[in-house]
C-alpha positions in Angstrom: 47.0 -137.7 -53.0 45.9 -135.3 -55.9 48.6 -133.7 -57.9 46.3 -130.6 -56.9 46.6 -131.4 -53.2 50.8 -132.0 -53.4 50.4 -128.2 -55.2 49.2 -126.4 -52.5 50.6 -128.3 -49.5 54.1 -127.5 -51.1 52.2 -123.4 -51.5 51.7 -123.4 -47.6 54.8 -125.1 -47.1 56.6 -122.0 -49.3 54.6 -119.4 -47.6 55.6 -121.2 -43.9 59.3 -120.8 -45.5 58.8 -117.3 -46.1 57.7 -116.1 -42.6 59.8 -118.1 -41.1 62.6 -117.9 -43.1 65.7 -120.4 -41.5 63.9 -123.2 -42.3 66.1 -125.2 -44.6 64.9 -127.3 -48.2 65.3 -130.3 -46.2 63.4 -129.5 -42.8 60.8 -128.3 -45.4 60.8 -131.8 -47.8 60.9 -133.3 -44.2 57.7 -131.3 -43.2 55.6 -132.1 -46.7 56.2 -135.4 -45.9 54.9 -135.3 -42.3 51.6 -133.4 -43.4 50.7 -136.0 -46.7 51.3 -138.9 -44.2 48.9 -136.9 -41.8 46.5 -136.3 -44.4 46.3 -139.7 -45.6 45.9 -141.3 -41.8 42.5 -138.3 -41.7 41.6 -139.9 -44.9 42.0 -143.5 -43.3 40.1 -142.5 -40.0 37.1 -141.3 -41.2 34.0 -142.8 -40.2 31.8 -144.6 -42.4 29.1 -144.8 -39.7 25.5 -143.6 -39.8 24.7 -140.8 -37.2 21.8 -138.2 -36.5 21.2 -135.1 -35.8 17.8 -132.6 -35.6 18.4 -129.5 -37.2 17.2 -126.1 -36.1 13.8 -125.9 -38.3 12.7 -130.1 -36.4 14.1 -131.9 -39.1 16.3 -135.2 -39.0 19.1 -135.4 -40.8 21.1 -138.4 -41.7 24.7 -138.3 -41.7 27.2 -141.4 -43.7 25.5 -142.2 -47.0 27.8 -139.3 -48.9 28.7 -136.2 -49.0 25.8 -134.6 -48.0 23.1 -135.2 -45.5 19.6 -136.9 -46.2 17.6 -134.3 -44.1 13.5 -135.0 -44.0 10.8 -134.1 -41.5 9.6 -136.8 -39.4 6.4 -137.2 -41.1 8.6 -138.0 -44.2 11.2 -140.2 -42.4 7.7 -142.6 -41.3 6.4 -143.0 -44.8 9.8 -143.9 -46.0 10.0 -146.3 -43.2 6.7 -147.9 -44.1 7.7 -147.9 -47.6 10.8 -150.4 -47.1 9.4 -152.9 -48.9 8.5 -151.9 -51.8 12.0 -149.9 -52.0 13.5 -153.4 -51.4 11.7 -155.0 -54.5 12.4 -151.8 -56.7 15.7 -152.4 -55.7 15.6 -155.9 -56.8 13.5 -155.5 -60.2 16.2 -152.6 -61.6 19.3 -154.4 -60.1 20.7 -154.0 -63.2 20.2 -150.3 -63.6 21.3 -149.0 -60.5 25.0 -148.7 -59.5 
């Protein structure tokens, strides 16, 4: 976990502390603990699967690569398909270039 991320679970944890106010240092060190060891098993448990979805204006997106979805039309998600390929032997000519 970041040092960033320890910072503000330790902020909620003080502003929990402060509405509550009879929670003690060590129910609260107890409680840190508890949410980093939660945070780390979301971490864990997230999927690294592929999925779908079609979005509101008919186009398919692509969850799982990163961050963000690939979203194309389907016209667009056929040419790339026919295109495989050659994507395979670009892929395999500039080995060296791509990470």
């Amino acid at each position: 976990m970041t040092p960033d991320k320890d910072k503000k679970l330790e902020e909620e944890l003080e502003r929990l502390e402060e509405i509550n106010g009879s929670d003690s240092e060590d129910e609260m060190k107890s409680e840190l603990e508890r949410l980093r060891a939660e945070n780390e098993a979301l971490k864990k448990s997230k999927s690294k699967e592929i999925t779908f979805k079609v979005g509101q204006k008919g186009g398919m997106s692509l969850y799982g690569l990163g961050r963000f979805p690939v979203t194309l039309y389907k016209s667009q998600w056929l040419l790339l398909l026919d295109a495989v390929e050659e994507i395979r032997n670009f892929i395999k000519i500039h080995d060296e270039e791509l990470k």
